[in-house]
C-alpha positions as CSV (number, residue, x, y, z in Angstrom):
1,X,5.2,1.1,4.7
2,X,2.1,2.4,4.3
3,X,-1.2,1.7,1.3
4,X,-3.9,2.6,-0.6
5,X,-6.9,1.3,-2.6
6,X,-8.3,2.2,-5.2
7,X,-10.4,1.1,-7.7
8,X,-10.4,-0.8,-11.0
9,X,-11.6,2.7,-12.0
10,X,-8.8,4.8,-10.3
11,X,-11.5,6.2,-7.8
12,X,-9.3,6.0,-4.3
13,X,-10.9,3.7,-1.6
14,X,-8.3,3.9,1.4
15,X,-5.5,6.2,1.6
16,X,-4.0,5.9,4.5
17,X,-4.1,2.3,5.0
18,X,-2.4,0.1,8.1
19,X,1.0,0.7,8.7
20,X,4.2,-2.0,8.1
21,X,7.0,-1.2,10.7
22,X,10.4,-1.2,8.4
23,X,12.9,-3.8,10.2
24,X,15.7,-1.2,9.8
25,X,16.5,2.0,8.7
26,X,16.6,2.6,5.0
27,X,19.4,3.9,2.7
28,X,19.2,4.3,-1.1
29,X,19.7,1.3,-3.1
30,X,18.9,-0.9,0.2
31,X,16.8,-3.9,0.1
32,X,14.4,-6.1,2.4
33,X,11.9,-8.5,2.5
34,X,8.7,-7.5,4.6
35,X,5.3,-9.2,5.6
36,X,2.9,-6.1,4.7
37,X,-0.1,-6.2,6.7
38,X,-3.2,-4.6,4.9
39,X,-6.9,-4.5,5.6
40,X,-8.9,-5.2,2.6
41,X,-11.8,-3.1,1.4
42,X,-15.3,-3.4,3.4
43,X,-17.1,-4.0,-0.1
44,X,-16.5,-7.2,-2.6
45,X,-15.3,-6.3,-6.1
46,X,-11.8,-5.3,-8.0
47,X,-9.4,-3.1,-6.7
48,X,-5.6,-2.0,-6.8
49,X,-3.4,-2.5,-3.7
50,X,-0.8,0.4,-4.2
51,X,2.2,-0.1,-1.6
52,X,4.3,2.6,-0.8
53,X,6.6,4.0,1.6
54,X,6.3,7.0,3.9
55,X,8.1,9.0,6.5
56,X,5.0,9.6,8.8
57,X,3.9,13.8,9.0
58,X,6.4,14.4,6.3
59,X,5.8,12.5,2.6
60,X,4.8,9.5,0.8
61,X,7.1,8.3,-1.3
62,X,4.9,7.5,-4.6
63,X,6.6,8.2,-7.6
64,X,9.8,9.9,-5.6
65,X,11.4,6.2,-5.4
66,X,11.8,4.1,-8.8
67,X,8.9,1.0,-8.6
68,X,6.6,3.0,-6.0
69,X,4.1,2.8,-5.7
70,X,4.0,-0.9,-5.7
71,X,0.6,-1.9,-7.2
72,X,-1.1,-5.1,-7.1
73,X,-4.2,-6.4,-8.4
74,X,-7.0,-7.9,-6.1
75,X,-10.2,-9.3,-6.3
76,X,-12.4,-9.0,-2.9
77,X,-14.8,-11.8,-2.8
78,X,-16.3,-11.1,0.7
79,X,-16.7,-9.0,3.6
80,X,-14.7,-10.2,6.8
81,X,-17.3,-11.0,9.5
């Protein structure tokens, strides 16, 4: 699993954000909880988290799978120190 942010205005932050080792190998119609680890924007404001899988060199899988990308809103309140 891979990321991006974006944001509130659609203007892309991060592409290629930290990646989420999948626990197995992953067939069509296949499901599985995961911890996601992201890194959040260096700058405070509103963005959009978009989650997404992708076969590393090869593709992303936004829009190709049904409900990807995932996309969650957030609210940045600080930087990390």
């Amino acid at each position: 699993l891979g990321y991006h942010w974006r944001k509130q205005s659609g203007e892309l932050v991060v592409w290629d954000g930290i990646r989420t080792p999948l626990p197995l190998v992953m067939q069509k119609g296949d499901e599985v909880e995961v911890l996601v680890m992201v890194q959040a924007p260096s700058e405070p404001g509103a963005y959009l988290l978009e989650i997404s899988m992708v076969r590393e060199g090869v593709t992303w899988y936004d829009d190709q799978v049904p409900g990807l990308p995932l996309r969650i809103e957030a609210v940045i309140t600080s930087a990390h120190l």
